[in-house]
C-alpha distance (Angstrom), angle and dihedral (degrees) to the residues before:
residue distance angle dihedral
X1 . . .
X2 3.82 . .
X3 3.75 130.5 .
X4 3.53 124.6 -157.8
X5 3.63 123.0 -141.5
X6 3.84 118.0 171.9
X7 3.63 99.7 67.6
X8 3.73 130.2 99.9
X9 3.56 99.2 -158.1
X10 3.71 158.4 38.9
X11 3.91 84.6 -110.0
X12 3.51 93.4 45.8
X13 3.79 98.2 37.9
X14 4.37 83.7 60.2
X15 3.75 100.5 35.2
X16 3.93 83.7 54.5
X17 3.76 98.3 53.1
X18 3.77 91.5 42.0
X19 3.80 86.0 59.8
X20 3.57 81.9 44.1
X21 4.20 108.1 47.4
X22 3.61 99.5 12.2
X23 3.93 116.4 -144.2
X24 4.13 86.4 -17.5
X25 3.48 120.1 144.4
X26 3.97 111.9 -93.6
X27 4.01 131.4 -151.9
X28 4.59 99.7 -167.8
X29 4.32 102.3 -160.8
X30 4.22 99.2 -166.2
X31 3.63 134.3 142.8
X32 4.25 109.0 -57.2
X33 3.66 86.8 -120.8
X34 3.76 91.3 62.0
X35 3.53 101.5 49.3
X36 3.72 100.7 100.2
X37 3.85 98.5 57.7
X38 3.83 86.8 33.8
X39 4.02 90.5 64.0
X40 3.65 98.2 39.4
X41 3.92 90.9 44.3
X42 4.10 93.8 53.6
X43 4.17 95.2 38.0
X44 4.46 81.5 65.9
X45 4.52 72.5 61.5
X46 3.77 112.3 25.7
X47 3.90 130.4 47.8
X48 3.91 85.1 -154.5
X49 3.48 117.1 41.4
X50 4.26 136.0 168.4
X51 3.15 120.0 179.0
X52 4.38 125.8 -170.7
X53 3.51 137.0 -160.6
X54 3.65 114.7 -129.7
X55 3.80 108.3 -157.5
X56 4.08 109.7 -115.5
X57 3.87 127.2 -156.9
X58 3.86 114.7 -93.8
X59 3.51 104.0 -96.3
X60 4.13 93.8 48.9
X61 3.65 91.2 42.2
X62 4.10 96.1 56.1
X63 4.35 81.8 42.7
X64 3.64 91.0 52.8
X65 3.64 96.5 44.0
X66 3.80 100.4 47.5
X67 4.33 84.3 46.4
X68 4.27 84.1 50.9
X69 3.49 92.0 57.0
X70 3.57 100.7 51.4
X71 3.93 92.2 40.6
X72 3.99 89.0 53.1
């Protein structure tokens, strides 16, 4: 298990790990609301990607959601 912690982004967070692991395998945990973009942001990185939604409190959730939308 690794976590990365010096990016800023969804782009960042995968362009780091691929540095990282290479063409590995990857299983992405991040808020549910965020899986779309999450998966279609780490498949540009990883041949074989998972991605699962980690369920948020209420207030994060509805912030994450309405920042989703605008980033899709």
């Amino acid at each position: 298990m690794l976590r990365e912690e010096r990016s800023t982004s969804t782009e960042e967070n995968a362009r780091e790990l691929s540095r990282v692991l290479g063409d590995q395998a990857v299983v992405v945990v991040t808020d549910r609301a965020h899986v779309l973009r999450c998966e279609r942001v780490f498949a540009r990185y990883f041949a074989d990607v998972q991605v699962v939604g980690a369920l948020s409190p209420p207030l994060v959730r509805a912030r994450v959601a309405v920042r989703e939308v605008a980033a899709l």
